[in-house]
C-alpha positions as CSV (number, residue, x, y, z in Angstrom):
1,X,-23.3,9.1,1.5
2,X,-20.3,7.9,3.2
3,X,-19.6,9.7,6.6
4,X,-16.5,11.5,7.0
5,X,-14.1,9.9,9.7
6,X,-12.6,11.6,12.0
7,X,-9.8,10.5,13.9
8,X,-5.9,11.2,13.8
9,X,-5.7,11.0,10.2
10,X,-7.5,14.4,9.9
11,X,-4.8,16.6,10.0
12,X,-3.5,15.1,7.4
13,X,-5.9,15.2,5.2
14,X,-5.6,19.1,5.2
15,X,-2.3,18.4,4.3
16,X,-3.6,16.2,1.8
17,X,-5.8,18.7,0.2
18,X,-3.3,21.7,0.0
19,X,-0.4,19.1,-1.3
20,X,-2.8,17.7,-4.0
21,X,-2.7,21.9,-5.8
22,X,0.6,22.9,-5.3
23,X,2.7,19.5,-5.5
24,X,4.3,17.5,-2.6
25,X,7.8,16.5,-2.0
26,X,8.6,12.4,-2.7
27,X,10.4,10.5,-0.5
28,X,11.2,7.7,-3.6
29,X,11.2,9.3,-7.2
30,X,11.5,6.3,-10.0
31,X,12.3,7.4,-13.3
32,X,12.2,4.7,-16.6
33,X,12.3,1.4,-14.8
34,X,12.0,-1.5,-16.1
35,X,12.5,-5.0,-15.2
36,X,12.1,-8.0,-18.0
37,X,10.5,-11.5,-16.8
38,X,10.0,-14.2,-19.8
39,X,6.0,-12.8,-20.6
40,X,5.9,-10.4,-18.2
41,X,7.7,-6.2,-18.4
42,X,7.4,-4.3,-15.2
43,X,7.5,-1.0,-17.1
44,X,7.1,2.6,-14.9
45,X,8.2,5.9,-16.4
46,X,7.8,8.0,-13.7
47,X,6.6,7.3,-10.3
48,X,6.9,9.6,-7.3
49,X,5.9,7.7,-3.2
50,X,5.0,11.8,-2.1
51,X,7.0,12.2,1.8
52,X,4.7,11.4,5.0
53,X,2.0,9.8,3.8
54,X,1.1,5.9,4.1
55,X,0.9,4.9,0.1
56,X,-0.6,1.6,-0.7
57,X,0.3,-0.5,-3.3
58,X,-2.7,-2.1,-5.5
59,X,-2.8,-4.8,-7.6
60,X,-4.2,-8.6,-9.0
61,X,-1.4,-11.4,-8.7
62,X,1.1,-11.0,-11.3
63,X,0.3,-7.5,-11.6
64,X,4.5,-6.6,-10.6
65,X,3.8,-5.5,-6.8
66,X,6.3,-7.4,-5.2
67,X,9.0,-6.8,-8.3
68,X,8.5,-3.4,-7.8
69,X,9.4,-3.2,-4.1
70,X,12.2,-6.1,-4.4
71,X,13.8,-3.5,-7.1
72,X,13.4,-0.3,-4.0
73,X,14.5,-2.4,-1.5
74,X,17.7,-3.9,-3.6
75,X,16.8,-7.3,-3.3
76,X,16.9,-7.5,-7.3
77,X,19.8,-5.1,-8.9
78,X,19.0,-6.4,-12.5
79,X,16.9,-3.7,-13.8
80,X,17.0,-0.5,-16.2
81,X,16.3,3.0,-15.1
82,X,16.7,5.0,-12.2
83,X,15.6,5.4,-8.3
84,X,16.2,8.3,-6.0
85,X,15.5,8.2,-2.8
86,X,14.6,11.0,0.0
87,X,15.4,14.2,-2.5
88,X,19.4,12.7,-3.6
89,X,19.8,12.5,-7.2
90,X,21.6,9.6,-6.5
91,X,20.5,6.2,-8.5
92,X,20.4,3.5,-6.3
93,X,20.8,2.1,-2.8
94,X,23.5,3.1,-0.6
95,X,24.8,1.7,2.9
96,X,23.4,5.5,4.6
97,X,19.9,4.8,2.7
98,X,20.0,1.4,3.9
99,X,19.8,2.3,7.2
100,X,17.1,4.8,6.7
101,X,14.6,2.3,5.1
102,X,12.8,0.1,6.8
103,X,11.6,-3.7,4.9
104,X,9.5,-6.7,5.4
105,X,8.6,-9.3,2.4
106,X,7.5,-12.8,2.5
107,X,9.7,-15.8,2.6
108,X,12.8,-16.2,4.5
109,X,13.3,-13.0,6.2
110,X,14.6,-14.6,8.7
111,X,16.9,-17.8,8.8
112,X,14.5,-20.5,10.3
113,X,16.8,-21.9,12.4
114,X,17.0,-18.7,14.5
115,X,15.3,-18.0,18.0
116,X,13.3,-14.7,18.7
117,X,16.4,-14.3,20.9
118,X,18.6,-14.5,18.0
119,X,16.5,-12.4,16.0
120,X,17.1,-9.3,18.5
121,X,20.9,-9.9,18.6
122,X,21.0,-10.2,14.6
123,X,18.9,-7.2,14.2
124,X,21.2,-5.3,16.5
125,X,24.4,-6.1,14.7
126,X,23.1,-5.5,11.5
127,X,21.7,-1.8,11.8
128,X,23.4,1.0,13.7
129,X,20.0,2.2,15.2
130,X,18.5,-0.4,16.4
131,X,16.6,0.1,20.0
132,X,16.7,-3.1,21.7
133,X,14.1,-1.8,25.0
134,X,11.6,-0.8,22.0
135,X,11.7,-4.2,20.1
136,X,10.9,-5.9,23.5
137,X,8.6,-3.2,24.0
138,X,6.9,-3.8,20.7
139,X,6.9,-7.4,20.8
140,X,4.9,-7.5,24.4
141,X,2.1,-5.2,22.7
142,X,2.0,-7.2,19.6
143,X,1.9,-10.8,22.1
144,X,5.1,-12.2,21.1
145,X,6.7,-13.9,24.1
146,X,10.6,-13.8,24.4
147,X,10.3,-17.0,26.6
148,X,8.6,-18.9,23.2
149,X,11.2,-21.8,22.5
150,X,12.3,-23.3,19.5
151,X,12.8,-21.8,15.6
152,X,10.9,-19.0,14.2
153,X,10.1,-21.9,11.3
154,X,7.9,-23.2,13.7
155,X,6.2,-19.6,14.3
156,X,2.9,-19.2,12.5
157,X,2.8,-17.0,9.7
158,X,1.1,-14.3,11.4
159,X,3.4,-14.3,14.5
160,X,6.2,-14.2,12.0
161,X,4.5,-11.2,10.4
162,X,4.5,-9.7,13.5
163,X,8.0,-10.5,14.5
164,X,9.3,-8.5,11.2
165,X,7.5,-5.4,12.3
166,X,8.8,-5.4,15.7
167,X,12.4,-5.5,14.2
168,X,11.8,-2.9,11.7
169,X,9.4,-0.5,14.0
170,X,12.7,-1.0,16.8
171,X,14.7,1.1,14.4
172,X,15.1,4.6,13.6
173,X,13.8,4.5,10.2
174,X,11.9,7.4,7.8
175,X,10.2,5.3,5.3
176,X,9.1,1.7,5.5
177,X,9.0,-0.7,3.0
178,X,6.4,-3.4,3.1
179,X,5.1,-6.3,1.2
180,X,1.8,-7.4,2.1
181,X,2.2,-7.2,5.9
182,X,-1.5,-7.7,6.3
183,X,-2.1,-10.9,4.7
184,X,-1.0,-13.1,7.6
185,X,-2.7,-11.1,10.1
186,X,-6.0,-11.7,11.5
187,X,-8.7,-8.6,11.3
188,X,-7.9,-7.7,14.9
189,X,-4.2,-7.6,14.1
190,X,-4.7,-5.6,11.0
191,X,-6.2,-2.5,12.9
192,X,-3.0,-2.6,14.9
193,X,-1.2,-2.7,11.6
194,X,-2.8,0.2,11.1
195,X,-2.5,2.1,14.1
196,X,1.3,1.7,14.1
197,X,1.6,2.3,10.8
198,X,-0.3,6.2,11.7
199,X,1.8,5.9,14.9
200,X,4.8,5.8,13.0
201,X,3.9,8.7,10.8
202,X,2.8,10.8,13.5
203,X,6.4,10.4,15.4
204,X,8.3,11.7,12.4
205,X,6.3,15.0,12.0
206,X,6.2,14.8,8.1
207,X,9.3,12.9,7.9
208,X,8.2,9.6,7.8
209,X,7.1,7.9,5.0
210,X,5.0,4.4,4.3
211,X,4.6,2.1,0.8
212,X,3.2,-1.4,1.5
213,X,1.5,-3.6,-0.5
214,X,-2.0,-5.0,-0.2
215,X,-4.7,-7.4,-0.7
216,X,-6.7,-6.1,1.8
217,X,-7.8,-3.0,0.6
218,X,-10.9,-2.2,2.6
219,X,-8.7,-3.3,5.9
220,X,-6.0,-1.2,4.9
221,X,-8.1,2.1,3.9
222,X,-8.4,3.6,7.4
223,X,-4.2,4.2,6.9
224,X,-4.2,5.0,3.0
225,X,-3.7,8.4,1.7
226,X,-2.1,7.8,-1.6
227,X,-3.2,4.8,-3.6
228,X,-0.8,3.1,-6.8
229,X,-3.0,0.6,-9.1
230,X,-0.5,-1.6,-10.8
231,X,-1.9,-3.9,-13.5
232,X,0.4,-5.8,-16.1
233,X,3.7,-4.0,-14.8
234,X,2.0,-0.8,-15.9
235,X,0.9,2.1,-13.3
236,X,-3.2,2.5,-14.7
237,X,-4.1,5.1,-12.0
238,X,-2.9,6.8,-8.7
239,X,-3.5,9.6,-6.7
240,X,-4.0,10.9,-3.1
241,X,-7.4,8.7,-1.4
242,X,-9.4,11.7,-1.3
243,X,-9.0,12.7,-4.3
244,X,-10.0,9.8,-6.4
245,X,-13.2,9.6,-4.6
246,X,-13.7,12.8,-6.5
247,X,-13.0,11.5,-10.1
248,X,-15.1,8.4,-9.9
249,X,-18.7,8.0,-8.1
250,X,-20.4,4.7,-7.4
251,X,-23.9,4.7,-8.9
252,X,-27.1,2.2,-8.2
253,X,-29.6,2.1,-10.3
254,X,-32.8,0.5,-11.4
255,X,-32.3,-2.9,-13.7
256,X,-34.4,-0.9,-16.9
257,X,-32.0,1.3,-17.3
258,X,-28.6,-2.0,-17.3
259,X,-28.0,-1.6,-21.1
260,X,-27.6,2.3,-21.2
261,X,-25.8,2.8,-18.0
262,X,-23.5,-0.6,-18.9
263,X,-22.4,1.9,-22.3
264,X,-21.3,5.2,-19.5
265,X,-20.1,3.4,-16.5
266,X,-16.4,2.7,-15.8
267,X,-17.7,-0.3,-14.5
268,X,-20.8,-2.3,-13.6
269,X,-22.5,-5.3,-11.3
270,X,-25.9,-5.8,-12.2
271,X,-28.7,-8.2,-10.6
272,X,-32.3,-8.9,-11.2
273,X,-32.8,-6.1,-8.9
274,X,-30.2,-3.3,-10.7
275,X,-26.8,-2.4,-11.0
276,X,-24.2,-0.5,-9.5
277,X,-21.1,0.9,-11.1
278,X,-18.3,3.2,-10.4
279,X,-18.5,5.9,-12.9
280,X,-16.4,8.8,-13.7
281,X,-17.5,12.2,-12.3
282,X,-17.0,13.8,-15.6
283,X,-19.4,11.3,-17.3
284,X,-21.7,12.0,-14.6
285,X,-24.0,14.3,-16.7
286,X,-24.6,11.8,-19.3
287,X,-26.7,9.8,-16.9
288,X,-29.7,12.4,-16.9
289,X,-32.9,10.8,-17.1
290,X,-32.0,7.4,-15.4
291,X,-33.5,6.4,-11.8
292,X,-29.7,6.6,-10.3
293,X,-28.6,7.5,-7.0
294,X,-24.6,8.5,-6.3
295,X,-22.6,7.9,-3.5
296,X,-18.4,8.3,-2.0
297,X,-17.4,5.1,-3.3
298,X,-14.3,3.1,-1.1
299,X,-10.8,2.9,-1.8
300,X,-11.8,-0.7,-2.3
301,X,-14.5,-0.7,-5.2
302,X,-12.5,2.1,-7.2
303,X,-9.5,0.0,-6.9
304,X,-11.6,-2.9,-8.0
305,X,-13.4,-1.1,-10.9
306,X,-9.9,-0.1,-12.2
307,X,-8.7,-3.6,-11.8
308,X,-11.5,-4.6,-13.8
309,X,-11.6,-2.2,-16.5
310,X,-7.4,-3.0,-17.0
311,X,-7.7,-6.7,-16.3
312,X,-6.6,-9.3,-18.5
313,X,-9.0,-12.2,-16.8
314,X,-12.4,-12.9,-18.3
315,X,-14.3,-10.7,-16.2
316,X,-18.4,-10.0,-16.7
């Protein structure tokens, strides 16, 4: 059986628990969006990112993960449907929501000509609440020197990762926005991730809220309470961490029994030796009388199964 961890998350997973029954408040509430690519329909009738929790965004490439936060963020405009954000029934982005949000993405965030001096004075013209002592603050912790010379072009990917948090973390911000921040970063770099990212929830009390997309699932786990799987455009399952861990159960089990677990499991990897599968709890019963053994599964093989089981790739 998985152990429990305990550590600062465990507060809120109370708060978890109780807000799974009675309903939670959402920080973003999306209603009929849809955005049209030649081939491709990002397509998501209802959507709610539920307020002070870190929600991860799930997904294969192509899936619509990044279209999906360029629409929150209002780098795209072109789309149908409506977005509210913290509790206004108000469709769209506004200048006073703007300065509540906080974003990183891929590609030219920055101009690449620009210093990590010029970075600082940009970031302090551009949003009212911008804490200058805190982004220096932030950029010691993270290693980034003030003193390093030349463009942030020339800035590895990761340090350029870490540069866009330390400008969004030096605001004062109540949800951030972020597309794939842990891809760049190495494994040490990603527990930090995480650790600011609880940080930053911690500091706003319930206020604060986190969506980011990842790759990384297993890295990323220790932060996620609320998981979004996102296949085809098309929302295929979410729910808060804990629980999904209650709808589906890994099983392993003895390769004799392969063919009649492979027509009850979810989904399966079998060997010479076995198999193992994710299977839903309520199909649990119906493998009476096979050699299995259950355990928690991980954010990462549910997410995985799910992929699997909604995938369009040839997939055994």
């Amino acid at each position: 059986m998985q152990e429990r961890q305990i550590d600062s998350r465990e507060n809120r997973t109370d708060q978890t628990e109780c807000k799974t029954k009675t309903g939670c408040e959402n920080v973003i509430e999306i209603r009929d969006l849809r955005k049209r690519y030649k081939g491709f329909v990002l397509s998501v009738p209802r959507l709610g990112i539920p307020k002070g929790f870190a929600t991860a965004l799930i997904g294969e490439n192509g899936a619509g993960k990044t279209t999906l936060l360029n629409l929150l963020t209002g780098i795209r405009l072109d789309f149908e449907g409506e977005v509210n954000y913290f509790g206004r029934r108000k469709n769209g982005l506004d200048e006073g929501v703007q300065e509540r949000i906080g974003y990183t993405g891929p590609g030219s965030y920055f101009l690449p000509h620009w210093t990590i001096g010029q970075v600082e004075e940009v970031s302090e013209l551009l949003f009212d609440h911008f804490d200058k002592k805190r982004f220096r603050d932030i950029c010691r912790e993270l290693g980034i020197h003030r003193s390093l010379t030349g463009d942030v072009k020339k800035l590895s990917d990761g340090t350029r990762m870490k540069l866009m948090l330390a400008t969004v973390l030096a605001r004062d911000t109540e949800c951030l926005i972020l597309d794939e921040p842990a891809s760049p970063l190495d494994p040490l770099m990603r527990d930090k991730l995480c650790d600011m990212m609880r940080e930053y929830l911690e500091r706003g009390a319930g206020e604060h809220s986190v969506f980011f997309s990842t790759h990384n699932i297993a890295d990323m786990e220790n932060v996620t309470d609320y998981a979004i799987i996102l296949e085809h455009g098309n929302v295929v399952e979410e729910g808060f961490v804990e629980d999904l861990k209650e709808k589906y159960i890994l099983v392993k089990g003895e390769a004799a029994d392969t063919q009649r677990a492979r027509e009850i499991l979810y989904s399966m990897n079998r060997s010479s030796y076995g198999f193992e599968g994710i299977c839903l709890a309520q199909d649990l019963d119906r493998l009476a009388g096979m050699d299995v053994t259950t355990e928690i599964p991980t954010l990462s093989q549910i997410s995985v199964a799910v992929m699997k089981a909604n995938t369009k790739l040839k997939v055994s």
